[in-house]
N, C-alpha and C positions, 0 to 999 in steps of 0.2 A: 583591523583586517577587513580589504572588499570582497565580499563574498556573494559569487553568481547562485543565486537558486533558482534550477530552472524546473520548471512543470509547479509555479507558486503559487500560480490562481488556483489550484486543487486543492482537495481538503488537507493534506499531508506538507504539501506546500505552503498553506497560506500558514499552518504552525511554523515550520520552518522557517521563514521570515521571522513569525516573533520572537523565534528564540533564539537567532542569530542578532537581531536587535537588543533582547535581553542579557543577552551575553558580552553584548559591547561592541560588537562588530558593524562596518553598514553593510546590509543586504540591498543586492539589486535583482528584479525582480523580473526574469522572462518565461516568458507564456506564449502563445498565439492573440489574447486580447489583453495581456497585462495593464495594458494603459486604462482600460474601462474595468479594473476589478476594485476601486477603491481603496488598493494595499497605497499606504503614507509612506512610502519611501521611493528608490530610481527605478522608475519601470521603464521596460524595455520587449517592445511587441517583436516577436520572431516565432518560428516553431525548429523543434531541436533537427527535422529532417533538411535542415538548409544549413549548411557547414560555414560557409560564408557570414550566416547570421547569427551563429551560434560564437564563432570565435569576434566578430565586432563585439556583442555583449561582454565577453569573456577580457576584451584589453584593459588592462588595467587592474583586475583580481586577484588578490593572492590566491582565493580556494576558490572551488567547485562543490555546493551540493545537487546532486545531478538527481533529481525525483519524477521529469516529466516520463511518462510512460503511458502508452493504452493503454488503462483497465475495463477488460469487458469478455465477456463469455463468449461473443458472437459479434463478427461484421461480416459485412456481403463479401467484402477482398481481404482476405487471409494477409493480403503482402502486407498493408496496415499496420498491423504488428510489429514484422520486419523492418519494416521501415522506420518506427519511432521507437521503439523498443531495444533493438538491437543498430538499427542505424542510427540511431538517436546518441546513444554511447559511444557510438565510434567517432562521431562528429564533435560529442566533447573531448571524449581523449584527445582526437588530432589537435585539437586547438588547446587542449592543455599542453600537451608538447613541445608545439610551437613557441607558444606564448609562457613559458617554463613555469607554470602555475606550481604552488607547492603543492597544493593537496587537495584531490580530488574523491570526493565521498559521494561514491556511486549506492542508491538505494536499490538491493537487488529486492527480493521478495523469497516468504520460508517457504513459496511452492517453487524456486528454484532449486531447492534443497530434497532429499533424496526423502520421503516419508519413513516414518518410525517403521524400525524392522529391514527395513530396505538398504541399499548398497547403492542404488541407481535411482535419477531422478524420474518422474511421472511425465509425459508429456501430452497430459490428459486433449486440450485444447490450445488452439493457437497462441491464448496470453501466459500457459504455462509455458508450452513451447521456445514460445520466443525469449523467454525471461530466465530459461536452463540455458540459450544459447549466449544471451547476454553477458550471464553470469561466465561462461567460459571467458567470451570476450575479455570482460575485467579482469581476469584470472590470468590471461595469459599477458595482458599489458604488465599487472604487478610484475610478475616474473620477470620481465622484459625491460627492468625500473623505473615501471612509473608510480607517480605517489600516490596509488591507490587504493584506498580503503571501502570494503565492502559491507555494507550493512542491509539485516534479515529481519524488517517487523514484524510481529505475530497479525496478526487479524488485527487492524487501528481502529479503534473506538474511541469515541467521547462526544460532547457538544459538537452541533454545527449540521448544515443540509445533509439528509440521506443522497449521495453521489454514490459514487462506483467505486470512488475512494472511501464511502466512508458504509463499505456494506450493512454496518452490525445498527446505524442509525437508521436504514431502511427498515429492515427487520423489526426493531423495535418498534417504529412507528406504525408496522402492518400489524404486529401484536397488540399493541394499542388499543388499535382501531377495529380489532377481530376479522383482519383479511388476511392472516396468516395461514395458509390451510397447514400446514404441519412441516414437519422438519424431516430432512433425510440423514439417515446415519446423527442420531442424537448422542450416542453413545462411543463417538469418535472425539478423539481430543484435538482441541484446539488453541491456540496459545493467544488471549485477548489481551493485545499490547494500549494501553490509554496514549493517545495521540501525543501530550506535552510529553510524556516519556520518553517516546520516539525521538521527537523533534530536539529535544533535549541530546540526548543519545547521539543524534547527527553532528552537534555544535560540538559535543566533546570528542568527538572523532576527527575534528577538522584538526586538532591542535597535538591530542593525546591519542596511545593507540599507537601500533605499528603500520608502515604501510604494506602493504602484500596481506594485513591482517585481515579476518573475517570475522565479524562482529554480531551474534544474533541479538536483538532488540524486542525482547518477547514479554509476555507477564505471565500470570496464571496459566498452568496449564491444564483444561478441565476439559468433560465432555461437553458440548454442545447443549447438553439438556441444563448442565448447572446454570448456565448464563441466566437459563427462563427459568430457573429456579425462582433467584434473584431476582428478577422483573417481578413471578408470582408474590415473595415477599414483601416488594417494595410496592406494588400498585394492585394487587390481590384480582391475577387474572390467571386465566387457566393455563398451562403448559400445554403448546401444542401437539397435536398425535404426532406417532411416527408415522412415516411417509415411507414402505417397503421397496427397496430399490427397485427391482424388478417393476415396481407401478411409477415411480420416478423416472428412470431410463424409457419407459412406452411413452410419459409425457414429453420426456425429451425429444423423441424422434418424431413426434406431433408436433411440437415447438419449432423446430427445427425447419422445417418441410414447409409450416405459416411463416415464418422467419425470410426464406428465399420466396416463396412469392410474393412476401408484401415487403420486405425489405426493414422490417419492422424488429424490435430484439427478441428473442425468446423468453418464454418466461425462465425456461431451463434450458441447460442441452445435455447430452449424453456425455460429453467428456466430462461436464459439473458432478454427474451424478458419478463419474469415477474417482473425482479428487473427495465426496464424500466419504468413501469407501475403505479412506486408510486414516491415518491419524497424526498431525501435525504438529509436537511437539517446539517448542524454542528454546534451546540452548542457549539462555541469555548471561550465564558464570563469567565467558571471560570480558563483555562487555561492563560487566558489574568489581570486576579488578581492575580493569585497565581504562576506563573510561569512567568510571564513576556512577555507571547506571542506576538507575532506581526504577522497582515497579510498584505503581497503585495498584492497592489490593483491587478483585473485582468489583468489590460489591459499594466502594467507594467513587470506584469511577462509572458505572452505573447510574451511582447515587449523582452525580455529575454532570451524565449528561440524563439524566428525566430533570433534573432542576432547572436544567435550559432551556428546555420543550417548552412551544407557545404557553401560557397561563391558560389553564383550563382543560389541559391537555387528559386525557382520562381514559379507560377503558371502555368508558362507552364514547368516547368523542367519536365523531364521523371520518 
């Protein structure tokens, strides 16, 4: 089977290739620089807000994993979002359509999903935002028969560059290196999904699985403090303080405020400090009957990616 994965230069993407590769399939491989990301298979440079060049990539594929998306707290033009986010999807569905692709596995995200205790989604900031509205989008295609399958990672971690896809390798690396100042809402649950899991999870939704289905892709469900538990056991450094929201939200709107005058990212923002504030759950049961999922315990995939980190990598490294 040819299978388009777009947004694959990402951290979440460039697995995604491997294990559409692993799996047997050929991946091909669109980005905005695909050609200069060193992935060994068909690369194909386009960005998903160009319809025209989303469905050229797309001729020829049986599936679609649809992973390109902005992930980020803050940019200067809101529309951004909308535009790759949610036009980004519309742009592959139209071309799945046309081109009668059998099965499109759109990667939604578990902040499009309503937080534990809740009935209704959060739409903390623009990438929540846009990623509840997405998710409608997909939602209403399924209905409307197309073959799409929707899938919810927890928080992706494992090996590989701290990006913005791969938040919990920043983290770590600032914990490391003791430029963490502390954590907000430690004591919120989080669902830490290990990347091959994920990626895995995709491939088997491409073939297995219902379409119209909704499939969460989650691992352990723990507070925020256990992760650095686990770092404390494994490389014997401190757990960070907590950070009291009410002093979190003040940085935010300081952040915020440097943010538009210098065009520059925040370190936080105030809508971040609202998605801290509840608890994140992953429903990952029916992904684990109907597609075969599997989760790495935490403290193995952890163990996984510090084995990656540069050689020498330490708590006192710089």
């Amino acid at each position: 089977m040819r299978v388009l994965v777009t947004g694959a230069t990402g951290y979440l993407g460039r697995a995604l290739v491997r294990a559409v590769l692993a799996a047997g399939h050929v991946p091909v491989a669109f980005a905005r620089r695909a050609s200069s990301s060193g992935l060994a298979v068909t690369l194909i440079d386009g960005d998903v807000r160009d319809g025209a060049a989303v469905a050229a990539a797309m001729a020829g594929c049986d599936a679609v994993c649809h992973a390109a998306a902005l992930v980020s707290i803050w940019r200067p033009e809101p529309r951004e979002f909308d535009e790759v986010n949610v036009g980004g999807l519309r742009n592959v569905l139209a071309a799945a359509r046309r081109l009668d692709v059998a099965r499109v596995v759109y990667t939604s995200s578990f902040l499009a999903l309503p937080p534990a205790g809740t009935a209704t989604p959060v739409e903390a900031n623009d990438y929540q935002r846009t990623k509840v509205a997405a998710r409608a989008a997909a939602l209403d295609a399924a209905s409307a028969g197309a073959p799409v399958v929707c899938v919810y990672p927890g928080v992706v971690y494992g090996p590989g560059p701290p990006t913005p896809g791969n938040l919990v390798g920043g983290l770590v690396a600032d914990a490391l290196a003791r430029r963490l100042p502390g954590l907000v809402g430690p004591d919120r649950i989080w669902s830490y999904s290990f990347v091959d899991d994920v990626a895995a999870g995709h491939v088997a939704a491409l073939t297995a699985g219902t379409p119209a289905a909704e499939y969460g892709l989650g691992g352990e469900n723990v507070p925020q403090r256990r992760f650095f538990e686990l770092l404390r056991d494994a490389r014997g450094i401190g757990i960070p303080r907590r950070i009291p929201y009410a002093l979190a939200a003040m940085i935010g709107t300081v952040e915020e405020w440097r943010a538009r005058r210098s065009g520059h990212l925040p370190l936080v923002t105030r809508g971040a400090v609202d998605i801290f504030r509840h608890d994140w759950p992953v429903d990952s049961r029916a992904a684990t009957r109907d597609l075969g999922y599997r989760i790495t315990p935490l403290r193995d995939g952890l163990q996984r990616l510090l084995d990656a980190l540069p050689h020498g990598s330490s708590p006192d490294s710089p």
